[in-house]
C-alpha positions as CSV (number, residue, x, y, z in Angstrom):
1,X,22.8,-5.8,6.9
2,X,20.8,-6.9,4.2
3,X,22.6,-8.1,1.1
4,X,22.4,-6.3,-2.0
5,X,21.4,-8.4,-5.2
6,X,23.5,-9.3,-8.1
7,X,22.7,-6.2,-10.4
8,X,22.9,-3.6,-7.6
9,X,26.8,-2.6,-7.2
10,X,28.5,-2.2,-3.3
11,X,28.6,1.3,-4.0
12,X,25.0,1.6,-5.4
13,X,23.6,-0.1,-2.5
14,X,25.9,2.1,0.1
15,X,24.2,5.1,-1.6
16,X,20.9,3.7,-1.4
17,X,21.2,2.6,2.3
18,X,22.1,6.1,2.8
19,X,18.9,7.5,1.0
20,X,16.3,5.7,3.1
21,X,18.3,6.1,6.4
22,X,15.2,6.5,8.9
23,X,18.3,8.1,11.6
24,X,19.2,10.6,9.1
25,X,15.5,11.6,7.5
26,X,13.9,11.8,11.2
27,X,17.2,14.1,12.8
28,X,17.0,16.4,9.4
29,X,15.3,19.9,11.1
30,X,13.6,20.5,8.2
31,X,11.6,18.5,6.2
32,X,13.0,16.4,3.1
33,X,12.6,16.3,0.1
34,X,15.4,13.9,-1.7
35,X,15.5,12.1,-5.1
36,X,17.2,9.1,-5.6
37,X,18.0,8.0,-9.4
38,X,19.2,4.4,-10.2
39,X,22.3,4.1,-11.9
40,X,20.8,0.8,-14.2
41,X,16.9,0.3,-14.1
42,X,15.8,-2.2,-11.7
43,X,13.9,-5.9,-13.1
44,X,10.1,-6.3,-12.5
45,X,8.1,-4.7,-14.7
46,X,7.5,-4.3,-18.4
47,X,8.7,-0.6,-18.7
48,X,11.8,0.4,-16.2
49,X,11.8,3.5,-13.5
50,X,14.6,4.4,-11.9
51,X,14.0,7.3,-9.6
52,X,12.4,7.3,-6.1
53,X,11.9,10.2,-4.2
54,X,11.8,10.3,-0.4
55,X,9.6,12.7,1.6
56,X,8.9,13.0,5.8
57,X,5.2,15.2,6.1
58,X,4.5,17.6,8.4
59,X,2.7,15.5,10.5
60,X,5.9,12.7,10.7
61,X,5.0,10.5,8.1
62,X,7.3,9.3,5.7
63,X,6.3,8.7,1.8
64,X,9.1,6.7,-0.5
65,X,7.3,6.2,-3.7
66,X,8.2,5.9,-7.5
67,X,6.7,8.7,-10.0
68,X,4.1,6.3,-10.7
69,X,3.6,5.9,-6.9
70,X,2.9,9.0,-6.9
71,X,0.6,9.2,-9.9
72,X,-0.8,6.1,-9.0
73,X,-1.9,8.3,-5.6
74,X,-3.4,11.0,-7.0
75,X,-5.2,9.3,-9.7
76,X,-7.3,7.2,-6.7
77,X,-7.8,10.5,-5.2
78,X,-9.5,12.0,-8.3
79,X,-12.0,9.2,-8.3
80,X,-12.6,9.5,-5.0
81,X,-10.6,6.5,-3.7
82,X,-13.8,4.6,-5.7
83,X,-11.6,1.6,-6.7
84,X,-9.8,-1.4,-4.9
85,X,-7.0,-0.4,-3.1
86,X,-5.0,-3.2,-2.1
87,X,-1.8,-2.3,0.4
88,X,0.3,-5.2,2.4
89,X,0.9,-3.9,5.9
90,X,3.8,-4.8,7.9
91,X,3.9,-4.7,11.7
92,X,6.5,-4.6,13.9
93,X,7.4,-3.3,17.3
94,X,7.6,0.4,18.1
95,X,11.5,0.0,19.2
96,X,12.2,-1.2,16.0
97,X,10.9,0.7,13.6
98,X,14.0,2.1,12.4
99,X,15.2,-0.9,11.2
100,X,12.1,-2.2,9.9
101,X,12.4,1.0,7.6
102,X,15.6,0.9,6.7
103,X,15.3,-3.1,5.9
104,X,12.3,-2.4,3.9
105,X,12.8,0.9,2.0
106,X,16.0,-0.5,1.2
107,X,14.4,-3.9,-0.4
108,X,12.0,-1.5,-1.8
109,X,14.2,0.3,-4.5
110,X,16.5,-2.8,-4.9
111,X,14.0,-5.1,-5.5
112,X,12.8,-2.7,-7.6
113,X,8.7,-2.3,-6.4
114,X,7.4,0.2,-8.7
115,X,4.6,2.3,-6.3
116,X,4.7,3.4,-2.6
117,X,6.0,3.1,0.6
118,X,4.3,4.9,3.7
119,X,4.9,4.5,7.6
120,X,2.5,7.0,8.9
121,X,3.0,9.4,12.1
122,X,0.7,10.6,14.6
123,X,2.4,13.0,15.9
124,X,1.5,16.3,17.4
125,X,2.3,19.1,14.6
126,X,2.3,23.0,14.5
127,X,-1.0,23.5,12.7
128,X,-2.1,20.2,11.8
129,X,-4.7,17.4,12.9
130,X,-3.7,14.2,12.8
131,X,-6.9,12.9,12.2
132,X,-7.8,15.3,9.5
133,X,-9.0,13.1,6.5
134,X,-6.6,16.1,4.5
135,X,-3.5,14.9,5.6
136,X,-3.8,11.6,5.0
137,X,-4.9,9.2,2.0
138,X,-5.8,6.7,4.8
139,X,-5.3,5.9,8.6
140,X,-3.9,3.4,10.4
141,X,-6.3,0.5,11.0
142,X,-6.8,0.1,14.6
143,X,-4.6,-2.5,16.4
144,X,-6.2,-5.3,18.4
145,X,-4.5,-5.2,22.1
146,X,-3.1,-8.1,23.9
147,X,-6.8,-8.8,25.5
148,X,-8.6,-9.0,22.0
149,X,-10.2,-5.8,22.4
150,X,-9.7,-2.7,19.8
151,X,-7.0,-0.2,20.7
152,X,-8.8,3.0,18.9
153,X,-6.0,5.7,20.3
154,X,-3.1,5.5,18.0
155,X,-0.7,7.4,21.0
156,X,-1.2,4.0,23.3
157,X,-0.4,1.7,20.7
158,X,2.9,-0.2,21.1
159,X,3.5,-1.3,17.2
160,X,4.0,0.3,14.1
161,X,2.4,-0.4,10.3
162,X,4.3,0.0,7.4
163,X,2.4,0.4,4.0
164,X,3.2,-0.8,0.5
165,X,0.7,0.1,-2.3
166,X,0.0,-2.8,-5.2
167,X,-0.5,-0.7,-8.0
168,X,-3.1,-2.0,-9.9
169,X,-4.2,-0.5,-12.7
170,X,-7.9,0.3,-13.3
171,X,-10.0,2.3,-16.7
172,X,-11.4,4.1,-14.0
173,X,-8.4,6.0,-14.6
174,X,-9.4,7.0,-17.9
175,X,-11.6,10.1,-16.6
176,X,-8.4,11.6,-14.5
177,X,-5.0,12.7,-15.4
178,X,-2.7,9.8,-16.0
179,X,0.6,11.5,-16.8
180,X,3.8,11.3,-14.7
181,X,7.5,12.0,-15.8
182,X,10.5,11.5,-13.9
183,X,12.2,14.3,-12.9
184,X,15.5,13.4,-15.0
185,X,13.7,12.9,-18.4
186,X,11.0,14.9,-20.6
187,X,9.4,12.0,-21.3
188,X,5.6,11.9,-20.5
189,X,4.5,8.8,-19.3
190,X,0.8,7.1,-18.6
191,X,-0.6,4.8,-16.1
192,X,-1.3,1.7,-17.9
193,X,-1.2,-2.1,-16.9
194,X,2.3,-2.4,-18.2
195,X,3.5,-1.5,-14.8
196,X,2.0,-3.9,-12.7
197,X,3.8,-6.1,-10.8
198,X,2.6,-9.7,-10.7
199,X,1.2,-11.6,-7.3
200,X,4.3,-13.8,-7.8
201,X,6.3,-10.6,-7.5
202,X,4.9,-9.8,-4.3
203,X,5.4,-13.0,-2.5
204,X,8.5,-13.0,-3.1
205,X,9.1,-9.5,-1.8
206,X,7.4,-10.2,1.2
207,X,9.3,-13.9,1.8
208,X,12.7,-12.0,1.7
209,X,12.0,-9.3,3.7
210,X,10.1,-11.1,6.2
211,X,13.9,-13.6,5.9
212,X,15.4,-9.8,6.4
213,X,13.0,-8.5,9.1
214,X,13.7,-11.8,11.0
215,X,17.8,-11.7,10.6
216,X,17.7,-8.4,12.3
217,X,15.7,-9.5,14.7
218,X,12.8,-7.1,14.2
219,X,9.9,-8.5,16.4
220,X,6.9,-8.3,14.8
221,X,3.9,-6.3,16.1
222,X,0.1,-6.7,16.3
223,X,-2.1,-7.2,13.4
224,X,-4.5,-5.0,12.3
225,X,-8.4,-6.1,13.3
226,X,-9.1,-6.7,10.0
227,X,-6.7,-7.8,8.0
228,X,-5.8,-10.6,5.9
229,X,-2.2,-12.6,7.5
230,X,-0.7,-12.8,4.0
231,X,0.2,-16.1,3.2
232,X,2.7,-17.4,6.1
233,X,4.3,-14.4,6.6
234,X,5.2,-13.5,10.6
235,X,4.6,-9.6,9.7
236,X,2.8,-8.8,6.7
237,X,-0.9,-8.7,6.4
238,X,-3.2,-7.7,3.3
239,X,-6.2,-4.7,3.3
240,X,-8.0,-3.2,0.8
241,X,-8.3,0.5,1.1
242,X,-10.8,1.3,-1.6
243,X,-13.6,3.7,-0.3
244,X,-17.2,2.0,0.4
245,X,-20.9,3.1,0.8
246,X,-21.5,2.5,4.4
247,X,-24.6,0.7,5.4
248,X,-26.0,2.1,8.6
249,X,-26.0,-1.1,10.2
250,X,-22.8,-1.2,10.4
251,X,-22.5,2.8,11.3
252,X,-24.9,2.1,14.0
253,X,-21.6,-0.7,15.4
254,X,-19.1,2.1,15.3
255,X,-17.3,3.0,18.4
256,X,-17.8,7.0,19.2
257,X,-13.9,7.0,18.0
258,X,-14.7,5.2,14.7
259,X,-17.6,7.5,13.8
260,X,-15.6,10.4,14.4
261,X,-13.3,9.7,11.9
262,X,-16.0,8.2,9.9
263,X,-17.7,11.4,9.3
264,X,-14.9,13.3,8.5
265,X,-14.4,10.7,5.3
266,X,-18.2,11.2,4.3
267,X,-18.3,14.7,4.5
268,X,-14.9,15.1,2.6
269,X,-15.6,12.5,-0.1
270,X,-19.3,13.1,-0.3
271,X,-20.8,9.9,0.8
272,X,-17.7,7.2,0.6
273,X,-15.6,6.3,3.7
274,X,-12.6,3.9,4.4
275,X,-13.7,0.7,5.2
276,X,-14.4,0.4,8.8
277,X,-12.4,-2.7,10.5
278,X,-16.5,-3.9,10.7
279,X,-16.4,-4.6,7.3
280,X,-13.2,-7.0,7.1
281,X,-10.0,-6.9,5.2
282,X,-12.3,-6.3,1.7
283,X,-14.6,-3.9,2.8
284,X,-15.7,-3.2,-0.9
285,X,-15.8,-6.5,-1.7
286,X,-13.4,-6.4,-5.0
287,X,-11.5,-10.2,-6.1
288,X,-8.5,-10.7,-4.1
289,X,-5.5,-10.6,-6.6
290,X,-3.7,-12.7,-4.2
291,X,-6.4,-15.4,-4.0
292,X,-6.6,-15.9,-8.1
293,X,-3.5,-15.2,-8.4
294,X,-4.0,-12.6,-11.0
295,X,-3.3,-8.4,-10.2
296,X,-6.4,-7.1,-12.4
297,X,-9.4,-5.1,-11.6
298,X,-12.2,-7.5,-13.1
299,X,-14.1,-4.2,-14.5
300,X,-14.9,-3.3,-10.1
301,X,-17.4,-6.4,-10.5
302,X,-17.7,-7.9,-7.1
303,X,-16.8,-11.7,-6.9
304,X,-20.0,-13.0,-7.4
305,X,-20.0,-11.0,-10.4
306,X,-16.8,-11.9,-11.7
307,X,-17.5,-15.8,-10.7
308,X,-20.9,-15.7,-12.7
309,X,-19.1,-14.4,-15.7
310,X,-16.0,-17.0,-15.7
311,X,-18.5,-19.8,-15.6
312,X,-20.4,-18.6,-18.1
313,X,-17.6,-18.3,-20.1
314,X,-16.7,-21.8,-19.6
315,X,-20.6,-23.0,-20.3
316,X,-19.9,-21.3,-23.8
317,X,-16.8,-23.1,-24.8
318,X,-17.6,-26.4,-24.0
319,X,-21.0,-25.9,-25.4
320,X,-18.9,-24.5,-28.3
321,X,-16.9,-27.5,-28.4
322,X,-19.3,-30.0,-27.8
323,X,-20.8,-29.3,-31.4
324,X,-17.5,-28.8,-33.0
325,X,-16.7,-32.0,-32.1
């Protein structure tokens, strides 16, 4: 069992563990819908939040995000998932997926990450299609097998992906609705940078739960084709999500299963798509936060961009100096 840190009391952490419990969300017959409210706000961000809510959709998939989470959501939705979307990935074994979620989700709210955490379903639902863009913000990447080659049918795969949103904050924002509340105050709140959790954060997230994953001897899965390994870590791995402009060079490269799926993102999002596993790990080519070290959006300038900028920054100061001196 994982150990509760010092602010978190035995009794709050009993209550908590009880919350995320994957055995009692997936044996509920109908679907949930539970709040959980902190009894002291948790560390790790500038402003506190103290309520998570826990929800299993239609199609299986279960959602445990913050009120900014959700916010945070919806707001990338309005602008057309037009912005970087960074998520760390965590893969483990089919067998052990419940607890993997339980670990995680309890780490989650103790640790006190601000946004979202999804495991996705595909599973067979009265009325629904798994692979309708509509149900889903994004799908699983595709699994590379044991043989190297891509495993496109989510049924055959043998691993399970867990997603954490990095909430970073963008003025794209600016032209959607930014308000959120929790459900036990009036209080209106805004997206803003204030709640952004620093790369240093998130590495040490990821080190103790992969210390936690490991104690319970959770095996860790396959990789996704694309992704980033995230630093040394035996499960986690790191994808941006933001939508991209396909070239048709790299449509043209699509398996008949990737097009599919493709063209159900372009036609819903009029002309962006998620980043096909073609296009790497940073299909829209935004800075890697967790190669600067820095959780900004650099303006959506592409690195070249942002690297012609910073050095011309540094031309002017020490041209600046130079005469000063």
């Amino acid at each position: 069992m994982v150990a509760a840190p010092a602010a978190v009391s035995s009794a709050e952490a009993a209550r908590i563990r009880a919350f995320v419990s994957y055995d009692r969300t997936r044996n509920s017959d109908e679907l949930p819908k539970r709040t959980f409210c902190l009894e002291t706000p948790p560390a790790g961000a500038t402003r506190r939040l103290r309520e998570y809510q826990l929800e299993r959709l239609s199609d299986g998939s279960l959602q445990l995000r913050t009120a900014l989470g959700r916010a945070y959501r919806q707001a990338r939705a309005l602008r057309r998932h037009a912005c970087q979307d960074w998520k760390l990935y965590f893969s483990v074994h089919a067998e052990d997926i419940q607890l993997a979620w339980d670990t995680i989700a309890f780490l989650f709210i103790t640790r006190g990450c601000l946004s979202g955490l999804e495991l996705p379903m595909f599973e067979e639902s009265k009325g629904s299609d798994k692979n309708s863009p509509e149900l889903h913000e994004s799908h699983l990447p595709v699994l590379e097998d044991s043989k190297g080659s891509d495993n496109s049918s989510p049924e055959l795969q043998e691993d399970c992906i867990l997603a954490v949103d990095v909430y970073c904050y963008t003025d794209r924002f600016q032209l959607s609705d930014q308000t959120f509340r929790e459900s036990h105050s009036s209080k209106t709140l805004l997206l803003s940078k204030d709640y952004e959790q620093s790369v240093d954060f998130w590495r040490s997230w990821v080190e103790e739960v992969d210390e936690a994953l490991g104690a319970a001897n959770v095996r860790a899965g396959r990789a996704a084709v694309a992704n980033r390994q995230f630093d040394q870590s035996m499960y986690c791995s790191l994808r941006n999500e933001g939508f991209v402009d396909l070239p048709k060079k790299i449509y043209d490269k699509l398996s008949k299963e990737e097009r599919r799926l493709t063209d159900k993102f372009l036609k819903k999002w009029k002309g962006k798509t998620y980043p096909p596993n073609a296009m790497g790990y940073n299909g829209r080519g935004d800075v890697d936060p967790f190669l600067t070290g820095t959780i900004c959006d650099f303006w959506g300038l592409p690195p070249l961009a942002v690297g012609f900028l910073a050095l011309a920054a540094v031309s002017i100061i020490n041209f600046t100096v130079y005469f000063i001196l």
